[in-house]
C-alpha positions in Angstrom: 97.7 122.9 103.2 98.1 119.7 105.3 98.6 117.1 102.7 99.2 117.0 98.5 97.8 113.6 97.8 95.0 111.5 99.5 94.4 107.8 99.2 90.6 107.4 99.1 89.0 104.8 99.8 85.5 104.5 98.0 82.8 102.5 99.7 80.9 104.0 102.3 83.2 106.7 102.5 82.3 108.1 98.9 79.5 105.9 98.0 76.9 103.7 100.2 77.8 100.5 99.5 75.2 99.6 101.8 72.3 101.1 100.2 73.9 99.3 96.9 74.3 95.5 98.0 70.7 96.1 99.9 69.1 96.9 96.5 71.2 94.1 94.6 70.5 91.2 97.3 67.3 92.2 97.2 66.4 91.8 93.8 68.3 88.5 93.6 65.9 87.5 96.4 62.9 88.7 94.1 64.3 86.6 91.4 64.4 83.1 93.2 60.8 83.9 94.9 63.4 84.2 98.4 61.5 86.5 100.7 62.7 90.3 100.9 63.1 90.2 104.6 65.0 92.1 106.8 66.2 89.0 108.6 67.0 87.6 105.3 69.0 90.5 103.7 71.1 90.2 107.1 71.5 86.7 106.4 73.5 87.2 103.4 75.0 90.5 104.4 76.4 89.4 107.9 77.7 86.2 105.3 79.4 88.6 103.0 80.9 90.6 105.9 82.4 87.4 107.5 84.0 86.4 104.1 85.4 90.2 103.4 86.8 90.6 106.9 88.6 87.0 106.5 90.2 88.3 103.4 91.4 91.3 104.5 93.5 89.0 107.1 94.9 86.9 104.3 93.2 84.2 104.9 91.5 83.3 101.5 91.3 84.2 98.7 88.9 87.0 97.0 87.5 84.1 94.7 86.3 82.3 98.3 83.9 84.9 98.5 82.2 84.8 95.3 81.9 80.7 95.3 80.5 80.7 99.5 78.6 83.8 100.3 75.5 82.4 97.6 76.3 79.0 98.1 75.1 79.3 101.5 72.0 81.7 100.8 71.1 78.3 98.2 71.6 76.3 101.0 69.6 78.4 104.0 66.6 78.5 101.5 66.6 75.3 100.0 67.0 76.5 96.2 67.0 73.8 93.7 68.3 73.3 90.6 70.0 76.6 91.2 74.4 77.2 92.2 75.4 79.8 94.2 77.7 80.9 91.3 74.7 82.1 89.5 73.2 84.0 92.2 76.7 85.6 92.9 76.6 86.7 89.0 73.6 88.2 89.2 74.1 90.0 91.9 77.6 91.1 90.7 75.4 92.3 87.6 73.3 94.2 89.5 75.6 95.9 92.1 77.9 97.4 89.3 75.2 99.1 88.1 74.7 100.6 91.6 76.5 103.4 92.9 74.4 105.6 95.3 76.4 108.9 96.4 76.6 110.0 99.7 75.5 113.4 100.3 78.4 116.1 99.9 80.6 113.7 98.2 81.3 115.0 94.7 80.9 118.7 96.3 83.7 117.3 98.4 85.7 116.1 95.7 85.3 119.4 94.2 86.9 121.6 96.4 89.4 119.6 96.8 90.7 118.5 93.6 92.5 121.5 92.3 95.0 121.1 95.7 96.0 117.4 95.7 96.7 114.4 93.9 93.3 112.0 93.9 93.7 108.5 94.2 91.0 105.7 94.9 92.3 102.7 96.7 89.8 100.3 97.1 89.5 96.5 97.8 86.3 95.8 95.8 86.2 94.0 92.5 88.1 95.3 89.5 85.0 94.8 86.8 83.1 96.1 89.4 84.5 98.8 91.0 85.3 100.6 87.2 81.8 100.7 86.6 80.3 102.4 90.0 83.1 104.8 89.3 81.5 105.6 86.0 78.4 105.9 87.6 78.9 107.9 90.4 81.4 110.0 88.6 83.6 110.2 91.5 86.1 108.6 88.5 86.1 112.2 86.9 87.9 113.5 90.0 90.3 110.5 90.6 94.0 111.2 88.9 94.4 107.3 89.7 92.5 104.0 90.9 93.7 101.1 92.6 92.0 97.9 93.0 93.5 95.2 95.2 92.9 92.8 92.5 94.8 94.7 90.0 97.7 95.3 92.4 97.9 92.2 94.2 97.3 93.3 97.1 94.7 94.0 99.3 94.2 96.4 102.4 95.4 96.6 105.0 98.8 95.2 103.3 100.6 97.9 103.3 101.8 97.3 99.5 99.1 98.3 98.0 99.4 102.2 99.4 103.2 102.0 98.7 103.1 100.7 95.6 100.4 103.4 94.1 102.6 105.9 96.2 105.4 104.2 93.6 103.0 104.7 90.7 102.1 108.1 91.5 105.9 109.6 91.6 105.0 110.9 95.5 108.0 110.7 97.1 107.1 112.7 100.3 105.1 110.2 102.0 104.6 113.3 105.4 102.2 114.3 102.7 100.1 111.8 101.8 97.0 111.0 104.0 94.8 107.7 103.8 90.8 108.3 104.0 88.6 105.8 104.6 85.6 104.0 106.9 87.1 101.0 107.8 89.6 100.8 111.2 90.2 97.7 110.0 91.0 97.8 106.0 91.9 101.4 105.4 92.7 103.0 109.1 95.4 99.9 109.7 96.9 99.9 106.1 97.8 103.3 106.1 99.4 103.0 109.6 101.3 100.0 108.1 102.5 101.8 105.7 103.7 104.6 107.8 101.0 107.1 106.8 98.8 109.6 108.4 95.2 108.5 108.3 91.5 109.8 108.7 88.7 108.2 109.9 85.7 108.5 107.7 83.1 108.6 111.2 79.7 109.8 109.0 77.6 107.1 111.7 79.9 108.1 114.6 80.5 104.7 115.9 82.7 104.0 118.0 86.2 102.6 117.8 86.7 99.9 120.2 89.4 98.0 117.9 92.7 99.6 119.5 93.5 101.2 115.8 93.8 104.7 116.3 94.0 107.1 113.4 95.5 110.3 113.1 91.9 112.2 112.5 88.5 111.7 112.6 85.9 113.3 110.2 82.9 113.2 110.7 81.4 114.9 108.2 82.8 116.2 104.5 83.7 119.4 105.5 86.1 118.5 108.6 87.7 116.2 106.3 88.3 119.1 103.7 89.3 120.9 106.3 91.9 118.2 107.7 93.1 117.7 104.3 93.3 121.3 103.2 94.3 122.5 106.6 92.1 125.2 106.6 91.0 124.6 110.1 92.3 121.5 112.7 
């Protein structure tokens, strides 16, 4: 065995969050007669991911994104009479009741949770977050789950892996591993915090960003196997 406790990160490495804030946008669109366009579902999502990717750099705050990402969807279509702060609570209402599996995940979880300590570490929204764990049951596997809201910190800050280290009583830090999709967010936290990492690669993209993690997986069973060290 490799490594006794894996920080997890959960969307698009467990779940398609995707697939989930496709569906959501979508039937906010549906609700305020805005066409259900590809163009226009990249609008907001290419909106979203600006906002997200300026967080994760410290530059605002995780409240920024809920009050601009609709505010500017009201504004590209013209909506009257309507805020962006409602849009953003529907949709918030819709995505936690969203939580669309990828293939192999819980199986993954399954073999892997009678050898190490399971913890989810995930920036997403607190209210949210709880809920799609409900629903995709990946919570039934997790010993812990940390959301950078509730710990005040949000990848890749390197506090927010040491401090649920802290909470976890792991002390042996050579074996802990971080997991995730995101060179930017999970890859670079866990290499701030001194940690070996794998690359969640499921799309096999490619990594033109300079962060280099310890592994790549590109599929559930190499990362068992990296975890479990059954085969490197």
């Amino acid at each position: 065995m490799n490594y006794n406790c894996v920080l997890l990160d959960f969307d698009d490495t467990l779940v398609s969050f995707k697939e989930s804030a496709v569906h959501s946008v979508s039937k906010v669109y549906n609700k305020y007669n805005i066409p259900v366009t590809q163009e226009n579902i990249r609008f907001y999502y290419d909106t979203n991911e600006s906002l997200w990717r300026e967080f994760e750099k410290g530059k605002i705050k995780k409240n920024t994104i809920e009050k601009v990402r609709f505010q500017k969807v009201v504004e590209k279509f013209g909506l009257k009479d309507v805020s962006g702060e409602q849009l953003n609570r529907d949709y918030k209402n819709y995505l936690k009741n969203s939580a669309i599996l990828i293939d192999g995940a819980l199986e993954f979880l399954q073999d892997i949770e009678d050898y190490v300590t399971i913890a989810i570490v995930t920036n997403g929204f607190e209210e949210i977050q709880k809920n799609r764990l409900k629903l995709s049951h990946v919570i039934d596997f997790a010993d812990e789950v940390f959301t950078s809201e509730k710990m005040g910190f949000n990848k890749p800050d390197k506090r927010i892996y040491l401090n649920a280290l802290k909470t976890l009583g792991i002390e042996n830090h050579k074996k802990v591993i971080v997991v995730g999709d995101n060179l930017n967010s999970d890859i670079k936290g866990g290499i701030n915090a001194g940690l070996d990492t794998c690359w969640v690669n499921f799309e096999n993209a490619e990594n033109n960003t300079g962060i280099k993690p310890t592994y790549t997986a590109y599929d559930f069973t190499q990362l068992k196997n990296i975890i479990l060290g059954e085969q490197l």
